[in-house]
C-alpha positions, 0 to 999 in steps of 0.5 A, spaced: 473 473 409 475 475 403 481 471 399 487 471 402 486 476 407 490 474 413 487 470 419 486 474 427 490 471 431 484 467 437 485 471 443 484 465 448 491 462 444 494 467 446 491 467 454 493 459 454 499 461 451 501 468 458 498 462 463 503 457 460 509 462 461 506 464 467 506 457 470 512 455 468 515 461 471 512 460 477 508 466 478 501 464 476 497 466 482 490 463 484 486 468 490 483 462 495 477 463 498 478 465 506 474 467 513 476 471 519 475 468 526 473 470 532 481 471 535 484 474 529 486 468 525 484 465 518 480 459 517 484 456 511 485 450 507 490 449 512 485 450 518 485 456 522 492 459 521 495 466 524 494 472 519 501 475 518 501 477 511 493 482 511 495 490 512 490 490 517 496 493 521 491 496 527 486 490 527 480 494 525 478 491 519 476 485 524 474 490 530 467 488 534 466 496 534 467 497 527 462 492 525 457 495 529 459 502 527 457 500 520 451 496 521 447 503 525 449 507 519 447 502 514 440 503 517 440 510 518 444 511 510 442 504 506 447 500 502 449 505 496 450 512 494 445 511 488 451 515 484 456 519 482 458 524 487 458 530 481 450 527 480 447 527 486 452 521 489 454 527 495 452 525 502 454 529 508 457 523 511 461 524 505 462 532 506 463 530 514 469 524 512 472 529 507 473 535 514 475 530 519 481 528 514 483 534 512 482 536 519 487 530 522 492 532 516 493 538 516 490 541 509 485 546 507 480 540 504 481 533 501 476 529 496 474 521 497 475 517 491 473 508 491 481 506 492 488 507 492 487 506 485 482 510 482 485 516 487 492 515 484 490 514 476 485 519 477 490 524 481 495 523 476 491 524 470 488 531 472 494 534 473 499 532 468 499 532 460 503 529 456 508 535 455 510 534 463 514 529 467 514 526 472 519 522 476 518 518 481 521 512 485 524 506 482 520 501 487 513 506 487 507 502 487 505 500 480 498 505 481 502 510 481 507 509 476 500 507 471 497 514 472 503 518 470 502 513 464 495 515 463 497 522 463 501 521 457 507 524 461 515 523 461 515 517 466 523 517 470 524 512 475 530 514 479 533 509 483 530 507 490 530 512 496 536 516 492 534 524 492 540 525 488 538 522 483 530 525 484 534 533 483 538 530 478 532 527 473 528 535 475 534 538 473 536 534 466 528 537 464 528 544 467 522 547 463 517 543 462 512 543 470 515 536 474 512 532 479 516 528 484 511 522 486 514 517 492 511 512 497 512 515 505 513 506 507 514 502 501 509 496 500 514 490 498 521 493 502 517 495 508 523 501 509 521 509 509 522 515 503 527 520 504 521 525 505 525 531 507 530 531 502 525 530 497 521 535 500 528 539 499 529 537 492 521 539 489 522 546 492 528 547 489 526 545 482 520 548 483 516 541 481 510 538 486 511 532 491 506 528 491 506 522 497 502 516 497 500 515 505 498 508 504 502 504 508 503 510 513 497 512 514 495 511 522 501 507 524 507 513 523 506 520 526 503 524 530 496 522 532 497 516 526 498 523 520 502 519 516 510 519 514 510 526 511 508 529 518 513 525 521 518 528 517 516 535 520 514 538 513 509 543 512 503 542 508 507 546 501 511 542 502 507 536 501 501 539 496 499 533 494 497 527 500 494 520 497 491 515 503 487 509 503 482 506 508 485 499 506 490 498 511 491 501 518 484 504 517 481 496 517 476 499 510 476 500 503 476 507 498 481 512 498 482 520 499 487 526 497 488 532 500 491 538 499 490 545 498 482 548 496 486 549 488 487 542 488 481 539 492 477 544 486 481 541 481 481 534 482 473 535 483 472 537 476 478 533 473 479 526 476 475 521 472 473 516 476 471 521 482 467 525 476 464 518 473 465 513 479 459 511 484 460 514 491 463 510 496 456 507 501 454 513 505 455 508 511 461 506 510 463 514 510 460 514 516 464 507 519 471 510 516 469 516 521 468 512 526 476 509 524 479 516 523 476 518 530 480 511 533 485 512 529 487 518 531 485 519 538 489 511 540 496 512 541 495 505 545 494 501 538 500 504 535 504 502 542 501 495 541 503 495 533 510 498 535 512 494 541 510 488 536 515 490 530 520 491 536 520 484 539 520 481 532 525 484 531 530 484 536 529 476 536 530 475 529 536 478 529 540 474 534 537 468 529 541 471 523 534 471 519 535 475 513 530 480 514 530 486 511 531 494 514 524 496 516 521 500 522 514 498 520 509 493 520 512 491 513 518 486 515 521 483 509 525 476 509 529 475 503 530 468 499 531 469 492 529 464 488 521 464 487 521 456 489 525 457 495 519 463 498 514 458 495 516 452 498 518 456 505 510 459 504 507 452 504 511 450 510 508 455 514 501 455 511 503 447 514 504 450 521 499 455 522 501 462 519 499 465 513 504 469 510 505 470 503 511 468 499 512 474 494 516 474 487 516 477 480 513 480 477 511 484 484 519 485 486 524 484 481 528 477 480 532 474 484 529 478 490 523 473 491 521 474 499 516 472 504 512 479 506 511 478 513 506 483 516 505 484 523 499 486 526 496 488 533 491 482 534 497 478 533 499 475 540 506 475 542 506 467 543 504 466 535 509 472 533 515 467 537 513 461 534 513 464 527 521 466 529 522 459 531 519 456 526 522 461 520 529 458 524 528 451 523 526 452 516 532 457 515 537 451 518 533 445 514 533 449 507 538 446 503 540 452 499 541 456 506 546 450 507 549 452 500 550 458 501 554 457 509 559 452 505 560 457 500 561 463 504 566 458 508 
């Protein structure tokens, strides 16, 4: 190094530095090593305890048949796709899960992509340039909001579910080709989309909406189609449809559906489509076997909707403060980080998995318990969660702080 040129700071300062602020601040995270059991529960550190906190809202990432499914077709198929789809990565497994999407949404094609992630960075970047805009909802998920950065597009956020505020964001830059991306149920709140105004306002502003199925796909709608079909809108209305297989659909990977100008589109110009390994031809195969339950079941959604019914009807007359949700999704508001923290190891203490979540994941001061209801559960668990989150409400002394305060 020559004479007093300036020294480069070392990286892992800088890394020890972020985990010390982190710790300090309560939001450092460490995954623990977990199994499902045979009953639906999780052997944790804590011994077996209830899962209420995975997204496997149908209980198909844990079902007997589902398992087999994918065995058969991993000695049919093997373990790999070998490549990308564009090189010789394209199965017919593949091609056959793409028309069974299309054919239950109600669209022309779809295309697959490895995750949610992948589909949303891929999706946005193909479509939008830095001379467009993009606006989206204020608590959307951060992929989404990551590819419209990718793209180089103005991002504006507007505020949750308010469509007002969308229109008025589109007409402030009339001129330049917009987007409007939202969620259908949103993943930390567990509320819905005001799909058919946002619908109303992409129409009217010439812009294109884009909807994130996630959280929707299997559970809302007819046949499971998602939010978008329970809003009634047409597919013009919708041009761009987002899922995952991560959730109700008990897999992994994701899918985008749409017109045969988009599918083309996304096909030559998403990158991690063009440049990703394909997903296993097998578990193509076992995810067509999940769309074919999933649509045809309506007896696993009546479980799931009878579920959020009961837990809900009972924590209101235990004046738990759970948020406004129809879905799976039903969010307990704590606020301070170490107040959900203390309330997650003491469920952890009594047999329920569920996750304490708080910033940078949801904003500050609205730190939460996510709880997540899901069809394996049985009702007996989910009543002795209420009667423990009703204990822990009456003995949590900011809870009592609060009571004196508001008398």
């Amino acid at each position: 190094m020559s004479a007093g040129a300036a020294r480069r700071p070392p990286f892992a300062l800088a890394l020890q530095s972020q985990i010390e602020r982190r710790l300090a601040t309560h939001q450092q995270r460490q995954p623990l090593a977990q199994r499902w059991l045979d009953d639906g529960r999780i052997e944790s550190e804590a011994g077996p305890v209830y899962d209420f906190c995975s997204n496997d809202y149908l209980g198909l990432a844990r079902d007997p048949q589902q398992a087999q499914a994918l065995a058969s077709a991993a000695q049919q198929y093997g373990s790999g796709a070998g490549s990308a789809h564009a090189v010789c990565g394209h199965h017919l497994q593949h091609q056959r899960l793409e028309a069974d999407l299309a054919d239950w949404l109600g669209r022309p094609r779809a295309v697959l992509f490895s995750s949610g992630w992948s589909a949303a960075l891929g999706t946005l970047d193909a479509l939008l340039g830095r001379h467009d805009l993009c606006a989206q909802d204020r608590l959307n998920h951060a992929c989404l909001l990551d590819g419209a950065k990718l793209a180089g597009s103005t991002l504006k956020r507007y505020p949750h579910a308010d469509a007002a505020a969308a229109r008025a964001i589109l007409q402030e830059h009339r001129g330049r080709r917009a987007m409007l991306v939202s969620d259908g149920v949103f993943s930390m709140d567990g509320d819905s989309a005001p799909l058919a105004e946002l619908a109303a306002v992409s129409a009217d502003e010439q812009a294109w909406l884009m909807v994130d199925e996630a959280h929707a796909l299997g559970v809302i709608g007819e046949q499971g189609a998602g939010s978008a079909n329970a809003a009634g809108l047409r597919a013009e209305l919708v041009p761009v449809l987002m899922g995952t297989f991560g959730k109700a659909l008990g897999g992994f990977g994701a899918f985008v559906a749409g017109s045969e100008l988009l599918i083309d589109t996304l096909i030559n110009q998403a990158r991690p489509h063009l440049f990703t390994t394909a997903l296993p031809p097998a578990w193509a195969s076992c995810m067509r076997a999940a769309v074919e339950r999933v649509r045809f079941s309506e007896a696993l959604r009546d479980a799931l909707t009878h579920r959020i019914e009961r837990f809900r009807s009972r924590s209101a007359g235990l004046g738990l403060p759970l948020m406004d949700s129809a879905s799976a999704i039903q969010p307990l508001i704590l606020g301070a980080q170490t107040r959900a923290l203390r309330w997650e190891k003491a469920l952890l203490e009594d047999g329920f998995a569920v996750k304490a979540i708080r910033p940078p994941t949801v904003p500050e001061g609205s730190s939460r318990l996510r709880i997540t209801l899901n069809v394996r559960q049985p009702m007996s668990a989910i009543q002795r969660l209420l009667e423990t989150l009703a204990r822990l409400l009456d003995d949590d002394p900011d809870a009592m702080a609060e009571r004196q305060n508001a008398s």
